[in-house]
N, CA, C and O atoms as a MOPAC input file, in Angstrom:
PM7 MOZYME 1SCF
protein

 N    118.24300 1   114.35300 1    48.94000 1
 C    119.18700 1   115.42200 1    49.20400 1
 C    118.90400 1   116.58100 1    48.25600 1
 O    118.83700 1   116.46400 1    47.03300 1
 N    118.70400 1   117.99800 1    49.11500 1
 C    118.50800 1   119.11200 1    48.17200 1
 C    119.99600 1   119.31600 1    47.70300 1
 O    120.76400 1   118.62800 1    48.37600 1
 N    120.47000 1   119.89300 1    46.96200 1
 C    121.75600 1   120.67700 1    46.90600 1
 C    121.51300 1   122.36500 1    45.94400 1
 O    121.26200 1   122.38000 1    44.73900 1
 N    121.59500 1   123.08600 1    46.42600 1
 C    121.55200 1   124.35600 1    45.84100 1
 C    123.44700 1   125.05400 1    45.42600 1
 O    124.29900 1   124.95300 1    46.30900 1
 N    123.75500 1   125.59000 1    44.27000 1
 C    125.32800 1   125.92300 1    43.92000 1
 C    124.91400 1   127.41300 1    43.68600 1
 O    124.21400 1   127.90500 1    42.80100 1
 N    125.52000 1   127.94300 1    44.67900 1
 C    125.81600 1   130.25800 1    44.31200 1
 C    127.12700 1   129.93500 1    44.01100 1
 O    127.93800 1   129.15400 1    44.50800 1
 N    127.16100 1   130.97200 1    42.77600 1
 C    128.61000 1   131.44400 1    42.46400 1
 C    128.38600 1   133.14900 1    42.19200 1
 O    127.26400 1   133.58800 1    41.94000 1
 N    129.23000 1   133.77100 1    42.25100 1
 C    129.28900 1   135.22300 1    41.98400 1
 C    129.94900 1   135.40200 1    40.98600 1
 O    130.97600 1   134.72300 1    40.97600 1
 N    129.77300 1   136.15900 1    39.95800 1
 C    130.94600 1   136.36900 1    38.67700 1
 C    131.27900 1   137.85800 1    38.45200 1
 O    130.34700 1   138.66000 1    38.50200 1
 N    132.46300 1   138.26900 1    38.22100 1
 C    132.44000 1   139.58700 1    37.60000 1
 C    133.68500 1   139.21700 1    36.23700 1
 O    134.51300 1   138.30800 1    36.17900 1
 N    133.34500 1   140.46800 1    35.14000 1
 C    133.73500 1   139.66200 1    33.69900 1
 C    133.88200 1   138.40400 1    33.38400 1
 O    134.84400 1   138.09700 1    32.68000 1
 N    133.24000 1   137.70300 1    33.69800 1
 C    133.20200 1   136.39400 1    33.36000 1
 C    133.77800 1   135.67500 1    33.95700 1
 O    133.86700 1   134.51600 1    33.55200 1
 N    134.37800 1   136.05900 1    35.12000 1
 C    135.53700 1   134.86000 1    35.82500 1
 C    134.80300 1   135.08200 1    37.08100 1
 O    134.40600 1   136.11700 1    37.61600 1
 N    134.71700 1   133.70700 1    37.45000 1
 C    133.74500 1   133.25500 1    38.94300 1
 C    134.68700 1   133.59000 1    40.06600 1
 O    135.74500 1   132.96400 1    40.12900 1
 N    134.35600 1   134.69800 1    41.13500 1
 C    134.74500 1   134.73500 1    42.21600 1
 C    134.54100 1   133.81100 1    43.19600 1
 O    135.53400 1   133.09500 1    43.07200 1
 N    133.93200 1   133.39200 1    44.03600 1
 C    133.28400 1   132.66800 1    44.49200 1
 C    132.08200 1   131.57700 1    44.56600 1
 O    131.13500 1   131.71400 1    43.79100 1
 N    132.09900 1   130.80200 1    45.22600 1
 C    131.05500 1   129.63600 1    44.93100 1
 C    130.84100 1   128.91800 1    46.37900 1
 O    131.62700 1   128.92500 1    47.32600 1
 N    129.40100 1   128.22000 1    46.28200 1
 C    129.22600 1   127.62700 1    47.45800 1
 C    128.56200 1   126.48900 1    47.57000 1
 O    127.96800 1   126.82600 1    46.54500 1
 N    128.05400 1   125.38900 1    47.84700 1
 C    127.08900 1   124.73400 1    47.34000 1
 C    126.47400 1   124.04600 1    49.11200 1
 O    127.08700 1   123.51400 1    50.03800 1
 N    124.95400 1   124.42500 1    48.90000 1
 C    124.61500 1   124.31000 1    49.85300 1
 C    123.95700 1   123.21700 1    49.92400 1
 O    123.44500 1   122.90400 1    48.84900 1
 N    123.69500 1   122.22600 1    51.12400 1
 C    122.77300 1   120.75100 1    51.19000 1
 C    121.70800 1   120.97000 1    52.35300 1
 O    121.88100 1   121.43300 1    53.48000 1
 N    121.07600 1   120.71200 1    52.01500 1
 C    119.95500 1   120.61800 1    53.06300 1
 C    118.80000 1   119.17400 1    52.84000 1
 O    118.20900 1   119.02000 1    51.77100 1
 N    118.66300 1   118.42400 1    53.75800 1
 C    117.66400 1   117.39400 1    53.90500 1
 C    117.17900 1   117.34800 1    54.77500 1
 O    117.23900 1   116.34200 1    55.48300 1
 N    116.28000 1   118.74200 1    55.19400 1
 C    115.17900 1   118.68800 1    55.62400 1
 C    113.81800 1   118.13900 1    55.71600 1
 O    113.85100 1   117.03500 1    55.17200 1
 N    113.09900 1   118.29600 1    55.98200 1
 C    111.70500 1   117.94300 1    55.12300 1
 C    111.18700 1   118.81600 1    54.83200 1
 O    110.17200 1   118.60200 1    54.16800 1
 N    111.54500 1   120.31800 1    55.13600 1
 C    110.99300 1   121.59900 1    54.21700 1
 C    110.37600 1   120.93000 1    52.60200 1
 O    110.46300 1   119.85600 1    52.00700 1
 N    109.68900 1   122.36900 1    52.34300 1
 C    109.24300 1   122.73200 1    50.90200 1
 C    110.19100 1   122.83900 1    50.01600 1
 O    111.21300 1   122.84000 1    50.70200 1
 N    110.45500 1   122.91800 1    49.07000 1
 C    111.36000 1   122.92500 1    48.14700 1
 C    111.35900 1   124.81900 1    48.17000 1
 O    112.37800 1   125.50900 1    48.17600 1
 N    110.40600 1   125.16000 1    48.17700 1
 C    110.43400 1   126.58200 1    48.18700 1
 C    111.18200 1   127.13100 1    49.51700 1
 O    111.80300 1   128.18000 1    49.34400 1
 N    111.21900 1   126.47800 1    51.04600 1
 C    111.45100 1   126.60500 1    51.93400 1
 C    113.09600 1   126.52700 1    52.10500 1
 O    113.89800 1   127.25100 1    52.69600 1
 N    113.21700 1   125.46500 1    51.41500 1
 C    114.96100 1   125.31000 1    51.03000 1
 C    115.58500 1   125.84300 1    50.27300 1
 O    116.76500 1   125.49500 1    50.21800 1
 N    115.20700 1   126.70900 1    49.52300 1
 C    115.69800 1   127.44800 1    48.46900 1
 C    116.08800 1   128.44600 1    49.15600 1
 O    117.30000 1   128.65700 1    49.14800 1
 N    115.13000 1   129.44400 1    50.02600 1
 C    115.19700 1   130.68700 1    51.05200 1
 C    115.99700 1   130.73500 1    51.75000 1
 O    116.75500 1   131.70200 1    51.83100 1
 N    116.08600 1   129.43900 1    52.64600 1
 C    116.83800 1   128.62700 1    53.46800 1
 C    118.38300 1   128.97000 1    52.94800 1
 O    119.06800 1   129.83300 1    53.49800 1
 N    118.84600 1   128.16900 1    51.79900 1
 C    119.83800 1   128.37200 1    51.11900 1
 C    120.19600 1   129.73200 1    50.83600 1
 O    121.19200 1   130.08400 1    51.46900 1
 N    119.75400 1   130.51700 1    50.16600 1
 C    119.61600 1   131.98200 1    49.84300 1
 C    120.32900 1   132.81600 1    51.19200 1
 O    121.07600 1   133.79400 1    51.18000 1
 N    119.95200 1   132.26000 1    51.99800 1
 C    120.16900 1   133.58400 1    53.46400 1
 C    121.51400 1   132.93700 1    53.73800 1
 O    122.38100 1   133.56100 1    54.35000 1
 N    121.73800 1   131.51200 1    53.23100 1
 C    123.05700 1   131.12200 1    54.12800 1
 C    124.03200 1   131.64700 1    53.10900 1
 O    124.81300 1   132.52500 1    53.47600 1
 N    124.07900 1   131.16800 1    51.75600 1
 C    124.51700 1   132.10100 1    50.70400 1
 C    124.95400 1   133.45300 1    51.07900 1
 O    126.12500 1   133.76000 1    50.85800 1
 N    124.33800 1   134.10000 1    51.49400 1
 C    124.07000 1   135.59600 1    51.63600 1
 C    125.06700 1   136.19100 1    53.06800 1
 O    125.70600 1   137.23100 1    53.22600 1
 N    124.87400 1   135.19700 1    53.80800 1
 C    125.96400 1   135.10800 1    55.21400 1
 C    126.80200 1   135.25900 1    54.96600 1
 O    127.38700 1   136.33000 1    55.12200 1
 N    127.43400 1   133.88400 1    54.27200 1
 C    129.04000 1   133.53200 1    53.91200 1
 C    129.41100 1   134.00800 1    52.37000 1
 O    130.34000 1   133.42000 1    51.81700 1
 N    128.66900 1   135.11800 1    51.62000 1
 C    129.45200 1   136.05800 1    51.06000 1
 C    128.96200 1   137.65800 1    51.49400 1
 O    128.74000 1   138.53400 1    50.65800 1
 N    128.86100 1   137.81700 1    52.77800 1
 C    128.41500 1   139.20000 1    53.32400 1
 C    127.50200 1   139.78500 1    52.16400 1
 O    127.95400 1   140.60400 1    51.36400 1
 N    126.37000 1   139.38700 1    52.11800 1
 C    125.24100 1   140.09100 1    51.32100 1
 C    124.19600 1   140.25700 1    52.08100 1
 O    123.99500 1   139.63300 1    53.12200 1
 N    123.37300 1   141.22600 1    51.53900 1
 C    122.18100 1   141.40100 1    51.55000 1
 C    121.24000 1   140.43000 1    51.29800 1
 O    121.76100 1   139.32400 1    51.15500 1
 N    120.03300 1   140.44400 1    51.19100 1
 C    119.34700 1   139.25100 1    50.45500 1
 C    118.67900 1   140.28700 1    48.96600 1
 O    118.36900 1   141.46000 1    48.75400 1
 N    118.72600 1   138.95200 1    48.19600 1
 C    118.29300 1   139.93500 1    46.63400 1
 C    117.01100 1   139.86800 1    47.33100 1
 O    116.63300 1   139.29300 1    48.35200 1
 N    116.24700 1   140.91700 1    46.14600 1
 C    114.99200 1   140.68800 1    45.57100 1
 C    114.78600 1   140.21700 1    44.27600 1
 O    115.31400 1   140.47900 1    43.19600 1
 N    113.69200 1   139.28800 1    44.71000 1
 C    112.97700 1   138.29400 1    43.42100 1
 C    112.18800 1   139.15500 1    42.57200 1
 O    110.98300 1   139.30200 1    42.77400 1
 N    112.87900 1   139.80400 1    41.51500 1
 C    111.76700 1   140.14400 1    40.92200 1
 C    110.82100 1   139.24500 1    39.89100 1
 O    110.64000 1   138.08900 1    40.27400 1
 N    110.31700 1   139.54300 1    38.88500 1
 C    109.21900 1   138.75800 1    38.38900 1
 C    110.02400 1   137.87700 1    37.36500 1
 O    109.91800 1   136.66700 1    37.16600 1
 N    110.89300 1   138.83600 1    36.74000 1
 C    111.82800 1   137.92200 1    35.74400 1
 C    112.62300 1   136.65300 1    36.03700 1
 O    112.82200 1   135.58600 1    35.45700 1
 N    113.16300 1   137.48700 1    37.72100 1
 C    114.05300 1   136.38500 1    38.51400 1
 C    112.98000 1   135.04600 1    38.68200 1
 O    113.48400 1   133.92700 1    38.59300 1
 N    111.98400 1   135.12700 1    38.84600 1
 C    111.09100 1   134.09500 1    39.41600 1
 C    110.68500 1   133.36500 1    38.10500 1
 O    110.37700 1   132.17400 1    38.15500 1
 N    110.67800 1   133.96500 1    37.07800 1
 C    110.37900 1   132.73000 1    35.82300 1
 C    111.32700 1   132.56800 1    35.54000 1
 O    111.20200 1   131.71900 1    34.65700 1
 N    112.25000 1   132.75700 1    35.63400 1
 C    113.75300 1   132.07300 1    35.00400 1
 C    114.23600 1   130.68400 1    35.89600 1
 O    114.84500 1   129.65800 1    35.59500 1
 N    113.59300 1   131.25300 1    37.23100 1
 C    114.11200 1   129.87600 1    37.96100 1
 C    112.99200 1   129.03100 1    37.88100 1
 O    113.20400 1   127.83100 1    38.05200 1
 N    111.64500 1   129.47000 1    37.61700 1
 C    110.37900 1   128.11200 1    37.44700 1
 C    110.69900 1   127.72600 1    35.95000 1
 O    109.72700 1   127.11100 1    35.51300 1
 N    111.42600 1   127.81700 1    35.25200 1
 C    111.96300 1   127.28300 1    33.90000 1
 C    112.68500 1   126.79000 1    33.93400 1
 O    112.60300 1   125.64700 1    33.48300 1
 N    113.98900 1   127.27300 1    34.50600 1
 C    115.45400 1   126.67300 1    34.40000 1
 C    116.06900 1   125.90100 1    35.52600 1
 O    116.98300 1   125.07900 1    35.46400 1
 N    115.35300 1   126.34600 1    36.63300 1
 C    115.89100 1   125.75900 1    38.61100 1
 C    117.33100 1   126.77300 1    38.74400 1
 O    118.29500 1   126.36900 1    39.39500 1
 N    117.34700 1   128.16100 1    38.02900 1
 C    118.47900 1   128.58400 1    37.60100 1
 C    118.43400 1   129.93100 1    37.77300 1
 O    118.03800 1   130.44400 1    36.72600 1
 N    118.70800 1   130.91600 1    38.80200 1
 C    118.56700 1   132.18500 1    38.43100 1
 C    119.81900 1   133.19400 1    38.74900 1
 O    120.83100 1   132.91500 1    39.39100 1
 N    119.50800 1   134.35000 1    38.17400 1
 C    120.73800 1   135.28500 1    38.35300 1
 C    120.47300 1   136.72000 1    39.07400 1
 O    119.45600 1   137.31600 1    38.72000 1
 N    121.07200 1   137.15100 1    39.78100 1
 C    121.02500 1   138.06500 1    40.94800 1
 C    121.58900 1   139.40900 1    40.31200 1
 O    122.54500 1   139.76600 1    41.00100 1
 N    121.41800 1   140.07900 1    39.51400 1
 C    122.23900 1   141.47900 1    39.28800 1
 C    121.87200 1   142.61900 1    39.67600 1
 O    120.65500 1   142.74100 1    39.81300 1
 N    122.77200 1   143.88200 1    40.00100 1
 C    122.52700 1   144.98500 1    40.53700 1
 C    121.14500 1   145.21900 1    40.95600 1
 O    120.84900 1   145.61800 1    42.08200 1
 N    119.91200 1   144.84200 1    39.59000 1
 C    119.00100 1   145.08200 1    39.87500 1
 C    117.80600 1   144.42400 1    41.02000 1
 O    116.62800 1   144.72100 1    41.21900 1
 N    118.63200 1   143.49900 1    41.58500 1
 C    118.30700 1   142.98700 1    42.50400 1
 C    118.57100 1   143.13800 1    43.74200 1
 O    117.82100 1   142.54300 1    44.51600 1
 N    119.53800 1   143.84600 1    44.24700 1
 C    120.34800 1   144.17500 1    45.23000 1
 C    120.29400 1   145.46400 1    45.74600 1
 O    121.02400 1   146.28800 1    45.19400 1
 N    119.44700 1   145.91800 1    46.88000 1
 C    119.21300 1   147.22400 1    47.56200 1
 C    120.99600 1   148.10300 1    47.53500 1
 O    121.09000 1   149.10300 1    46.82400 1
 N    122.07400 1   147.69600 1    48.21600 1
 C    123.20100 1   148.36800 1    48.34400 1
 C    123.85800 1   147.68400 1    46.83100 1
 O    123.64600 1   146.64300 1    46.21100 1
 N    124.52100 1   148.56400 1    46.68400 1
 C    126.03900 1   148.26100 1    45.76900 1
 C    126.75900 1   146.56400 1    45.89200 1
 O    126.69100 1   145.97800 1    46.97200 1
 N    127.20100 1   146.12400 1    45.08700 1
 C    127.90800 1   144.98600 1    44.60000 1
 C    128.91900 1   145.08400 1    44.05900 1
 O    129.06700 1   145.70200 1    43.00400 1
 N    129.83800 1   144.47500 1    44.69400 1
 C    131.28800 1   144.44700 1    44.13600 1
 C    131.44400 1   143.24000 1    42.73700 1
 O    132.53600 1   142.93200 1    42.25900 1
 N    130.44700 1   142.82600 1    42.37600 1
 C    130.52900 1   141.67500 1    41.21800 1
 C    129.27900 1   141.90400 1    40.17700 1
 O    128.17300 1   142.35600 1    40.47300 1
 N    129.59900 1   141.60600 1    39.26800 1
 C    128.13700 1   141.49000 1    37.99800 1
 C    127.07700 1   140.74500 1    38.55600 1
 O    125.93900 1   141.20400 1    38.64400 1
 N    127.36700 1   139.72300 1    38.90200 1
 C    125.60300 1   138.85400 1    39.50400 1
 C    126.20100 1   137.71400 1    39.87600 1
 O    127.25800 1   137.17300 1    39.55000 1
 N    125.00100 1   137.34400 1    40.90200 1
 C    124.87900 1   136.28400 1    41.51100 1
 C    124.48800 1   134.97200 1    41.05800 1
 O    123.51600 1   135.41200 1    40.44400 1
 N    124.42300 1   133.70600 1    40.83800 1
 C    124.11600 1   132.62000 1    40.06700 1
 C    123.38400 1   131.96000 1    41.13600 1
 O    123.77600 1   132.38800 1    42.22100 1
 N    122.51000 1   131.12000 1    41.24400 1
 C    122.00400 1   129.98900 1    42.05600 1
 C    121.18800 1   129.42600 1    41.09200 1
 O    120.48200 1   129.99200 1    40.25700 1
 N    121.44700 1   127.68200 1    41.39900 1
 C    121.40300 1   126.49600 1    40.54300 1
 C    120.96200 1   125.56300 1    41.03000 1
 O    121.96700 1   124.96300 1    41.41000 1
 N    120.20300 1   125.04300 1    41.27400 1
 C    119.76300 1   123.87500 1    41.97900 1
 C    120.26100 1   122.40500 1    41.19200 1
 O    119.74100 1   121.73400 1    40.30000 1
 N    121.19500 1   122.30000 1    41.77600 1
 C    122.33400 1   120.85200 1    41.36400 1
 C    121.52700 1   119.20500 1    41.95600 1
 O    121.82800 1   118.13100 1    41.43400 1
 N    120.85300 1   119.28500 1    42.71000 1
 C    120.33800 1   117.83900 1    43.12500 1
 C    119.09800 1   117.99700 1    43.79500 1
 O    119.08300 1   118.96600 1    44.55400 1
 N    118.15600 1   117.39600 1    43.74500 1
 C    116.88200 1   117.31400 1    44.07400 1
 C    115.96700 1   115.99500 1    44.15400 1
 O    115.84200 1   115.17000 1    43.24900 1
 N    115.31100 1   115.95700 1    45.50200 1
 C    115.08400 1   114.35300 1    45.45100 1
 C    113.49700 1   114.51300 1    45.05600 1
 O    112.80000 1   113.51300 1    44.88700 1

């Protein structure tokens, strides 16, 4: 079982959260994307962009954060969180 967790925060207090499952037989990279767009549905977003920082923080941590600078339109919150909580 994959499980991926988005939460959104602004000043420090978590607006929202989601935690997504998928047991596919996708890529691990495939489920992540996967997750990301459904994320992105069910809190009316855009999809970020990965920039380079975003992408080593999550090949280090399974952990990354989404802020303004990631996000083509405006954001009503400081950043986005995604966490990869379970992994087989």
């Amino acid at each position: 079982m994959f499980r991926l967790w988005a939460r959104t925060f602004k000043d420090n207090h978590m607006l929202k959260d989601i935690v997504i499952c998928d047991d596919s037989n996708d890529t691990r990279t495939h489920k992540i994307f996967n997750a990301l767009d459904k994320i992105c549905l069910d809190f009316d977003l855009g999809r970020p962009i990965w920039l380079d920082k975003t992408v080593s923080e999550f090949k280090r941590h399974s952990k990354a954060r989404f802020n303004q600078d990631n996000f083509i339109e405006s954001i009503d919150f400081d950043f986005l969180e995604i966490r990869i909580i379970e992994e087989d």
